[in-house]
Legacy VTK file of the C-alpha trace (Angstrom):
# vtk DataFile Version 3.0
C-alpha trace
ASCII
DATASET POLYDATA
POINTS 246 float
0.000 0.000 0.000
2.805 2.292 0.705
4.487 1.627 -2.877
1.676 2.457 -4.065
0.998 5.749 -2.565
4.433 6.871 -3.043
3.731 8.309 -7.063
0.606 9.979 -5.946
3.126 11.688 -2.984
5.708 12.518 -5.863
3.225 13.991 -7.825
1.808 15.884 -4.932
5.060 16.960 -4.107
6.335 17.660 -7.589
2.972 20.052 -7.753
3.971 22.045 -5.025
7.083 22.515 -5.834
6.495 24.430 -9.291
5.736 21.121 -12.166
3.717 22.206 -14.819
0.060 20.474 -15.426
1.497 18.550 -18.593
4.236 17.128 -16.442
1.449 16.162 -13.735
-1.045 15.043 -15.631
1.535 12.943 -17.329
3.006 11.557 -13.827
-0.869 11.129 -12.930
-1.615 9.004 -16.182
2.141 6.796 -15.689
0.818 5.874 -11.822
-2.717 5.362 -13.369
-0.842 3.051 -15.811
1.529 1.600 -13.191
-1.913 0.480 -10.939
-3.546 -1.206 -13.893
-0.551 -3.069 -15.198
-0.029 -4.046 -11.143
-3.697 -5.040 -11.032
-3.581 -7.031 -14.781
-0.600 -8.552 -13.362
-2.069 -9.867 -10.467
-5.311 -11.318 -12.293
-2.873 -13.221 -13.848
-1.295 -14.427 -11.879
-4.710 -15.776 -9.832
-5.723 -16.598 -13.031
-2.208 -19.088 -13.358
-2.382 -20.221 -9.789
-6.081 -21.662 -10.139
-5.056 -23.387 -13.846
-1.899 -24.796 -11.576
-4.141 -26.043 -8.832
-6.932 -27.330 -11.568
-4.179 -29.522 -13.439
-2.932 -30.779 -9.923
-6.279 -31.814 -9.309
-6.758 -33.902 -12.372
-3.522 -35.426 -12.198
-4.599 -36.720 -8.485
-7.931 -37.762 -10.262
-6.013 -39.343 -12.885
-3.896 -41.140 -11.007
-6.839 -42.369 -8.831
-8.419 -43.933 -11.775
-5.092 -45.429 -12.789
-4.646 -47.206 -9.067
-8.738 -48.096 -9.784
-8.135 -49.969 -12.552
-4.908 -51.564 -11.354
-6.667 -53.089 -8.768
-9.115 -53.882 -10.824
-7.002 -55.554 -12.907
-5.524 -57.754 -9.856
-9.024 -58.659 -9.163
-9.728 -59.598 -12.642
-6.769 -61.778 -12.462
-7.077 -63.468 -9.048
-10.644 -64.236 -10.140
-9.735 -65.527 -13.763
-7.302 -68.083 -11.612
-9.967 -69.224 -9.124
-12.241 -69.710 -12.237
-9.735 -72.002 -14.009
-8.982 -73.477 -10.312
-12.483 -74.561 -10.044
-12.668 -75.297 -13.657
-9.936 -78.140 -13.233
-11.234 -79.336 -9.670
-14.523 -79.864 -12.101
-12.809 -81.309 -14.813
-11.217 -83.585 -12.306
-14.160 -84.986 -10.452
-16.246 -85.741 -13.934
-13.286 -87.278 -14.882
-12.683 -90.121 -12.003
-16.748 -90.323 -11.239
-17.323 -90.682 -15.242
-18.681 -94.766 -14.522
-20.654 -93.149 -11.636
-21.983 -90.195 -13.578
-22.642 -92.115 -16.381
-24.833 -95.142 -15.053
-26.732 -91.344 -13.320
-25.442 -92.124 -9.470
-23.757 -89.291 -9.355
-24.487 -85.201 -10.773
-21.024 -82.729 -10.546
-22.656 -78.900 -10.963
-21.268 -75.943 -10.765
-23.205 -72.611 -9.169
-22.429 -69.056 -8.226
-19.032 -70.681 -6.818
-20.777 -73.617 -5.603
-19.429 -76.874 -6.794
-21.679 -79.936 -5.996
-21.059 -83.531 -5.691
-24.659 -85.508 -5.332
-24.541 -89.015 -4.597
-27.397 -91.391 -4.975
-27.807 -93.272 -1.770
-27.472 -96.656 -2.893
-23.289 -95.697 -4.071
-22.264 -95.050 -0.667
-24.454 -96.954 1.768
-26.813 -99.760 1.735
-30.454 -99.806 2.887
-31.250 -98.285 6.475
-27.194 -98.122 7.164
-24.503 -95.464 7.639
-21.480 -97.962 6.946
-20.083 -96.886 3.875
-19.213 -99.653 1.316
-16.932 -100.428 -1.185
-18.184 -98.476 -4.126
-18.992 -95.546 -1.870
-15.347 -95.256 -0.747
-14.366 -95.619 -4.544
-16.281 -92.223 -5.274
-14.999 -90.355 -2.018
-11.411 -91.292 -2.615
-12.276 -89.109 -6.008
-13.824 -86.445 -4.227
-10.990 -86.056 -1.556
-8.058 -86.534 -4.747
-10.217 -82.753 -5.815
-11.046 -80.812 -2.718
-7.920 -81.994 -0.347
-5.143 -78.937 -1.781
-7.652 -76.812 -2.007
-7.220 -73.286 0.478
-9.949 -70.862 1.784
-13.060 -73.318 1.340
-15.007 -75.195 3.128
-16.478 -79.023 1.958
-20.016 -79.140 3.674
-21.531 -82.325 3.766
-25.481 -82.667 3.937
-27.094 -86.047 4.722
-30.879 -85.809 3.091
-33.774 -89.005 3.053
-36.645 -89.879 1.795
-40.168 -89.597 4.007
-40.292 -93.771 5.119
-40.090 -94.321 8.788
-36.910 -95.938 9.988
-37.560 -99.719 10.905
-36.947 -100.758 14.676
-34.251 -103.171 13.420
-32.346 -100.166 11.692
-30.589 -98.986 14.461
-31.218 -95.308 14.148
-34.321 -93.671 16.352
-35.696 -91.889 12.696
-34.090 -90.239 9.968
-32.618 -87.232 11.615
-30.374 -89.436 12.831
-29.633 -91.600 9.800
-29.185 -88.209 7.284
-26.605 -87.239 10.396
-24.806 -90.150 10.525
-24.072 -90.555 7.200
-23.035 -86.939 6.756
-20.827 -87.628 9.293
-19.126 -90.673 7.968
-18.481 -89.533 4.959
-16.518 -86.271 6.673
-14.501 -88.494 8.690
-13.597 -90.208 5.494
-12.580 -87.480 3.667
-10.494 -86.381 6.467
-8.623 -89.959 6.325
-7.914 -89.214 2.824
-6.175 -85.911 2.966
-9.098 -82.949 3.517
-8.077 -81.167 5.959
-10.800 -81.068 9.044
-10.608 -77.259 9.443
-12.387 -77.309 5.876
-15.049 -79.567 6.515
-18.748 -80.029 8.057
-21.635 -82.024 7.915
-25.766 -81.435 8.371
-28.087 -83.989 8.566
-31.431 -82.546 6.796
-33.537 -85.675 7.510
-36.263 -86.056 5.561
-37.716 -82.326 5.143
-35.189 -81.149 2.067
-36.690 -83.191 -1.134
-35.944 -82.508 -4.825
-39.186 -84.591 -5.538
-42.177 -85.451 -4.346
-41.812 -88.239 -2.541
-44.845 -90.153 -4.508
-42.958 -93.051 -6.187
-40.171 -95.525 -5.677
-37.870 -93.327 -8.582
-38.835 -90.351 -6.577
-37.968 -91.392 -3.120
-34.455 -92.817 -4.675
-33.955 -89.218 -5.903
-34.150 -87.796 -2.370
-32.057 -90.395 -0.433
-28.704 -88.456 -1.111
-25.457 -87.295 -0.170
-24.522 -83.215 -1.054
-20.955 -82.542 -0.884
-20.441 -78.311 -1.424
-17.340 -77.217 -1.888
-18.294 -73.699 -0.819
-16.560 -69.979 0.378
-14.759 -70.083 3.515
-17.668 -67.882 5.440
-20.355 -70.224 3.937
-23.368 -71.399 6.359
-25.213 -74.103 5.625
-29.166 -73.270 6.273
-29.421 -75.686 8.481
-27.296 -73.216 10.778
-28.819 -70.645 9.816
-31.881 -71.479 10.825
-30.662 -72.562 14.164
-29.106 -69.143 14.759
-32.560 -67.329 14.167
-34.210 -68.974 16.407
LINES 1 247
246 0 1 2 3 4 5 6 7 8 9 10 11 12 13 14 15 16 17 18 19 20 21 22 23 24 25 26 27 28 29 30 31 32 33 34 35 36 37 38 39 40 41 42 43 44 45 46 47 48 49 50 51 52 53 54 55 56 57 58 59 60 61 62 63 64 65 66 67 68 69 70 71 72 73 74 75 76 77 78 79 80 81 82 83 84 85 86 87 88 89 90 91 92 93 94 95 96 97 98 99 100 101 102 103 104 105 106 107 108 109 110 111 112 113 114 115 116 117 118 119 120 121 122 123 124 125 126 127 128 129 130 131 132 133 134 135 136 137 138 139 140 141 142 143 144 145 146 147 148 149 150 151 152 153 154 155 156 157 158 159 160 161 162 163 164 165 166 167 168 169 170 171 172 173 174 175 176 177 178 179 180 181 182 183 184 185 186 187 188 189 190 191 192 193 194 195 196 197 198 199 200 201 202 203 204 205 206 207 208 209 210 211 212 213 214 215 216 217 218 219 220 221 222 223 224 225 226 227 228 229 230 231 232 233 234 235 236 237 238 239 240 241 242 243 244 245
């Protein structure tokens, strides 16, 4: 403020002291000059500071996006493996249970990361009992060859029957128990072939969990079953969730 006062104060002073009105006008107009070209050169410099900050904005921006995409990218990636992961643990299993899958004891899917191993009753057990048998162990060993390298899953196994009353000579109370205990023997034979037992679970679903009606003898064969999931870490079977809700 004082720089700028100090013309004005010359002129002032160069007034009084005899300056003609050319020469003061003229001083007048140079300080009139001086304050605009101060003034322009400010603007301009506001002007170059926001255009400085603007560019340092979109290069954070950019960059952002850049760091967005790369991760991205890694996600892309880490996915595309799991996918060809589950791809060959799918491959595998319809490869060793092709006699199985073939003669329609056994169905391999695939689901929103849910791979399922159904087996038909009648290939791991016989009638009323939760011994496995020969063939049954046959399938599982295939089963456990797939799942038992296999990190950050779980392998839930779900015991399901049909609606028939368990006979007094069975051994088993009903078929809460029976769907148990054969989820439960097949678990603790998966564990003797290599799955690790942090991975795995089992649910007995009883009777109340058909895919058919259970109106006929090909019916009733279709609900007598063994799931095996090979499912997300955090998975819960309904069973437990429906536990935890009540």
């Amino acid at each position: 403020m004082i720089k700028r006062m100090l013309p004005i104060v010359c002129i002032v002073v160069a007034a009084g002291c005899g300056v003609s009105k050319d020469e003061f006008a003229a001083a007048q107009r140079d300080a009139q000059q001086n304050k605009q070209k101060y003034e322009d050169e400010s603007a301009k410099r506001t002007a170059l500071e926001k255009q400085t900050a603007d560019l340092q904005q979109q290069s954070t921006s950019q960059q952002q996006q850049l760091d967005e995409l790369a991760t991205a990218s890694k996600k892309l990636e880490a996915e595309k493996g799991e996918l060809q992961a589950k791809s060959a643990q799918y491959e595998q299993l319809n490869t060793s249970l092709q006699k199985e899958i073939a003669a329609g004891q056994v169905e391999v899917s695939e689901l929103r990361g849910k791979m399922t191993v159904k087996l038909k009753d009648k290939v791991l057990f016989s009638s009323g009992s939760a011994s496995l048998n020969k063939q049954g162990k046959a399938a599982l060993d295939a089963v456990a060859a797939a799942f038992k390298d296999v990190k950050g899953k779980n392998v839930v196994v779900a015991g399901y029957t049909d609606d028939v009353r368990m006979g007094s000579k069975s051994g088993f109370p009903d078929n809460w128990a029976l769907s148990t205990a054969r989820a439960v023997n097949v678990v603790r034979y998966l564990q003797e072939k290599g799955v690790p037992p942090s991975m795995l679970g089992a649910a007995g679903f009883s009777e109340y969990r058909p895919v058919a009606a259970n109106d006929s003898s090909a019916n009733r064969s279709r609900n007598r079953r063994i799931e095996i999931a090979l499912t997300a870490a955090d998975y819960q079977p309904s069973v437990v969730e429906a536990a935890a809700k009540k």
